[in-house]
C-alpha positions as CSV (number, residue, x, y, z in Angstrom):
1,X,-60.7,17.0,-47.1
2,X,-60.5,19.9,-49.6
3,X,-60.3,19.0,-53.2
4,X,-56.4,20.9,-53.4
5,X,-55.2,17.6,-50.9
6,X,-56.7,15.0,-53.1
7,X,-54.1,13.3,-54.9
8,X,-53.6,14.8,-58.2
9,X,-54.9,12.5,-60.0
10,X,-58.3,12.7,-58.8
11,X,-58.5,16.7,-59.2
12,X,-61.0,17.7,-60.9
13,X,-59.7,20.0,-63.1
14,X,-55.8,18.5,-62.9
15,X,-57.4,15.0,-64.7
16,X,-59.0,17.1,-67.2
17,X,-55.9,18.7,-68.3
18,X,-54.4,15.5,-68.4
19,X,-57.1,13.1,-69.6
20,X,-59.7,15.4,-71.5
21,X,-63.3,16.2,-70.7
22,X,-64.3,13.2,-71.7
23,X,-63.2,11.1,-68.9
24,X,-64.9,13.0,-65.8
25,X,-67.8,12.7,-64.7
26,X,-70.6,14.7,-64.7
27,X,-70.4,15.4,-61.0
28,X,-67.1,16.3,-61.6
29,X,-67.5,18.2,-65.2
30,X,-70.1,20.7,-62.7
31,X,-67.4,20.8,-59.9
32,X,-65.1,22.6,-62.3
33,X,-68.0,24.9,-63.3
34,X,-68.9,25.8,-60.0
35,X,-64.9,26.3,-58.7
36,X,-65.8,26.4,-55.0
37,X,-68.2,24.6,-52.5
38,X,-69.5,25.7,-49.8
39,X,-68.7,25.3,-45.8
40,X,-68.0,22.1,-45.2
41,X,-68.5,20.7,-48.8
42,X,-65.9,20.9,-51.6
43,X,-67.4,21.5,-55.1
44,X,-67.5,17.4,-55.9
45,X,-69.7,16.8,-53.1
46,X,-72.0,20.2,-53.8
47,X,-72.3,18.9,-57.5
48,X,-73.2,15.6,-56.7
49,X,-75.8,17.5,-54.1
50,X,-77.3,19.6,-56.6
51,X,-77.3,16.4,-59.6
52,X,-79.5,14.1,-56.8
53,X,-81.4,17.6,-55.8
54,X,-82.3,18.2,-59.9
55,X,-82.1,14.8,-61.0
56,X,-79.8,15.3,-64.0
57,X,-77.3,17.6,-65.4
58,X,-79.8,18.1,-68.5
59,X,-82.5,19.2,-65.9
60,X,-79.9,21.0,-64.1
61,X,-79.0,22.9,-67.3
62,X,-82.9,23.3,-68.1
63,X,-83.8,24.9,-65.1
64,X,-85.5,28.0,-65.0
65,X,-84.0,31.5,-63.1
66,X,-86.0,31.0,-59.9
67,X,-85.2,27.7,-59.4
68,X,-81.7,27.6,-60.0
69,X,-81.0,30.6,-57.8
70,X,-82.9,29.7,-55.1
71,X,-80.4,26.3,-54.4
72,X,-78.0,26.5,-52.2
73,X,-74.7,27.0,-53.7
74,X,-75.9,28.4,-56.6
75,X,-76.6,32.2,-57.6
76,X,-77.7,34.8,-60.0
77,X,-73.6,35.2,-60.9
78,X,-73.4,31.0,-61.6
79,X,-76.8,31.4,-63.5
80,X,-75.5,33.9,-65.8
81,X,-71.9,32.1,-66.5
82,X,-74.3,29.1,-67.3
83,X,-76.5,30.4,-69.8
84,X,-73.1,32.2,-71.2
85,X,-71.7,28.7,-71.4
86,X,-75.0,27.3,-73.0
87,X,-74.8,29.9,-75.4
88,X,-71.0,29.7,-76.9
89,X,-72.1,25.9,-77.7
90,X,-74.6,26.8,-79.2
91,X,-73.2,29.7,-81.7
92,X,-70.3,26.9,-81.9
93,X,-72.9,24.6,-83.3
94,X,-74.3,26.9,-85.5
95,X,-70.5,27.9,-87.2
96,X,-69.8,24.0,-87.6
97,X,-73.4,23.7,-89.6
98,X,-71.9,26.7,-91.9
99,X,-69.1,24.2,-93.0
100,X,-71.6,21.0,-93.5
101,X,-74.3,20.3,-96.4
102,X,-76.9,20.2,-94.0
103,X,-79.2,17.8,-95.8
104,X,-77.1,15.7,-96.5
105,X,-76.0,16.2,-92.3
106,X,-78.9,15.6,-90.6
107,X,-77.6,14.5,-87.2
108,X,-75.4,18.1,-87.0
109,X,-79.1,19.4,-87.6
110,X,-80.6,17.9,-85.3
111,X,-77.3,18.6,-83.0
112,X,-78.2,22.1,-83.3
113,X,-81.7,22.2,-82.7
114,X,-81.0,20.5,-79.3
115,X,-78.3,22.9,-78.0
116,X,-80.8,25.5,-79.0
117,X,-84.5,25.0,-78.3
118,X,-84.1,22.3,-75.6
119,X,-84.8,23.4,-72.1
120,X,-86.8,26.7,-73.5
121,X,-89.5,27.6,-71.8
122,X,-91.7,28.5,-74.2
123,X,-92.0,27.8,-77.9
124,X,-89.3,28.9,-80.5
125,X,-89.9,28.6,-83.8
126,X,-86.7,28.7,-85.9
127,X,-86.1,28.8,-89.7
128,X,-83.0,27.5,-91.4
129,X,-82.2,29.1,-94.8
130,X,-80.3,27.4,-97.3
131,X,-78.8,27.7,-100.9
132,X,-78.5,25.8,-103.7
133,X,-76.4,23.3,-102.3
134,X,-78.3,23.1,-99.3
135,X,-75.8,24.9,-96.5
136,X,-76.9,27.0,-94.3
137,X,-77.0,30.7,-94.9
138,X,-78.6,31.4,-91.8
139,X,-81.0,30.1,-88.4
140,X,-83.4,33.0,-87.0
141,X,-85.6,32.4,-84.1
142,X,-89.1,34.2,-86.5
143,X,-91.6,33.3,-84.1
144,X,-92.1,32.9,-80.3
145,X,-94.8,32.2,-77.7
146,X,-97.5,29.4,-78.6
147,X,-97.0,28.1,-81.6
148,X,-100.5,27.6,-84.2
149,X,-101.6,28.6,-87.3
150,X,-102.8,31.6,-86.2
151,X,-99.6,32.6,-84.8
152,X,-96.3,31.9,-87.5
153,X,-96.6,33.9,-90.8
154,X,-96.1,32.1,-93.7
155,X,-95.8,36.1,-95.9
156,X,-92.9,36.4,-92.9
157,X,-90.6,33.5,-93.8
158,X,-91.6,33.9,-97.5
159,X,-90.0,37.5,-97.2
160,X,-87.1,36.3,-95.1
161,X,-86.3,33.5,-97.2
162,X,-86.3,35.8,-100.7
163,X,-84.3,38.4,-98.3
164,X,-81.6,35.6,-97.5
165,X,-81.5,34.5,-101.4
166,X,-83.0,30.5,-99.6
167,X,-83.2,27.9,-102.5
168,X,-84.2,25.9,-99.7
169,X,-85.4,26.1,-95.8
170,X,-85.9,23.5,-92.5
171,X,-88.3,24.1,-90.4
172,X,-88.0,23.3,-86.1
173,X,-89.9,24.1,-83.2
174,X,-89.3,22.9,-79.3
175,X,-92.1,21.5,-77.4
176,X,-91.5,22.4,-73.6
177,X,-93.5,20.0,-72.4
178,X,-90.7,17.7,-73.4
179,X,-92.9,15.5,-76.2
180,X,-91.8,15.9,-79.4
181,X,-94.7,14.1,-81.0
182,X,-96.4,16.5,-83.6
183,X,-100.1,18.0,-83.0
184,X,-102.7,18.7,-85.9
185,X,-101.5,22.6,-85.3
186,X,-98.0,21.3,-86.4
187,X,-99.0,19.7,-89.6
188,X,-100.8,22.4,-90.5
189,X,-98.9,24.9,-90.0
190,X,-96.8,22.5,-92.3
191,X,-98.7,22.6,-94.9
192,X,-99.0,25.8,-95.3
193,X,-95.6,26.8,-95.3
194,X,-95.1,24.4,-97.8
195,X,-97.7,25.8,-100.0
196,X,-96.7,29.6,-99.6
197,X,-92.9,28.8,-100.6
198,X,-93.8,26.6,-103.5
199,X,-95.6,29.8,-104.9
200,X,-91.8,31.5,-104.9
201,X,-90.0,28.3,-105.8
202,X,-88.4,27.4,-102.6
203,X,-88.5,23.7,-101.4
204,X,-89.6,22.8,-97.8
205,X,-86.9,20.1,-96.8
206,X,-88.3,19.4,-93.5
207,X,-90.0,20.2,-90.4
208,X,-88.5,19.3,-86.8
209,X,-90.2,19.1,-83.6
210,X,-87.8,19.4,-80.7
211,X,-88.8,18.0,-77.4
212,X,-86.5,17.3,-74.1
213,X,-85.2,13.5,-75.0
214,X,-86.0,13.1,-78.9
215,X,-86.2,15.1,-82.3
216,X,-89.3,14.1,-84.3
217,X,-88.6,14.6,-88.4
218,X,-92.3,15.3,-90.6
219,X,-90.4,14.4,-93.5
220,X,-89.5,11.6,-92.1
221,X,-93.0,10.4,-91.0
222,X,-94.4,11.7,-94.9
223,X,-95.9,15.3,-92.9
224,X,-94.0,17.2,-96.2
């Protein structure tokens, strides 16, 4: 039975209008996403298909070009309104941490940092500037590719941070593997950011490591 002969209720897209996001599912959150199913399959059933075929809507969401094109139902076109979706929450993340204290915000933090380095496939490393009264001026993306002390330049966020007028920075990179536990090369690299900023009198308020199911704090483990 096609989804337009369902009772209204049960649409899809008619309960969100009348119940909020919120109360559907994720089966049927994709369904509205995709708009059509294929032959013989309305858009539920082909999101329920492609939840048990990825195992989650987070892996869904995670997965890379290939993969996610290859599936049946899927495409370069639904690939591309995805990561235009992804991205709008994210630079809506980003405006709501403009309007916080972000120290004294942590959870919109580490909010943000999700929406944006989880489900990257390779390592991000992002600086958050800050004034006086710890907001946030600005997040850039300063480094990419493996992430080690030979690789992020402390002279570079030194220079970016006087550029930006930073009283203050945070710190995050995303482990792809999914384990957000930090390695030596994280502390280290740590460290020496630390050090360099202290020479120009801007404090180090922390350092996150992003992996698929947790955020890991070195400040709060006594890394800072």
């Amino acid at each position: 039975m096609a989804i337009r002969d369902w009772p209204e209720q049960e649409r899809p897209r008619e309960k969100l209008l009348q119940r909020g996001a919120r109360a559907l599912s994720d089966a049927e959150l994709l369904a509205i996403f995709l708009r059509t199913g294929v032959k013989g399959i309305t858009a539920v059933d082909l999101a329920r298909n492609l939840l048990q075929h990825f195992g989650s809507i987070g892996k869904l969401i995670e997965a890379d070009q290939e993969a996610f094109c290859k599936t049946p139902g899927l495409g370069s076109a639904k690939y591309s309104q995805l990561q235009a979706v992804m991205e709008l929450a994210r630079r809506h993340l980003q405006e709501k941490l403009q309007r916080f204290q972000v120290f004294t915000s942590p959870d919109q933090v580490v909010k943000f940092l999700q929406a944006s380095l989880v489900g990257r496939h390779q390592e991000v490393f992002v600086v958050m500037f800050l004034d006086t009264r710890h907001r946030l001026i600005v997040s850039e993306e300063l480094f990419t590719g493996t992430i080690d002390s030979a690789s992020v330049y402390p002279r570079e966020v030194v220079r970016q941070a006087l550029r930006h007028n930073a009283a203050a920075v945070i710190l995050a990179h995303n482990h792809p593997s999914g384990v957000a536990e930090p390695s030596r090369e994280d502390r280290q690299i740590t460290a020496r950011l630390r050090d360099a900023l202290q020479l120009v009198d801007i404090r180090l308020l922390d350092h996150f490591v992003v992996g698929s199911g947790e955020v890991v704090s070195l400040a709060e483990r006594g890394m800072i």
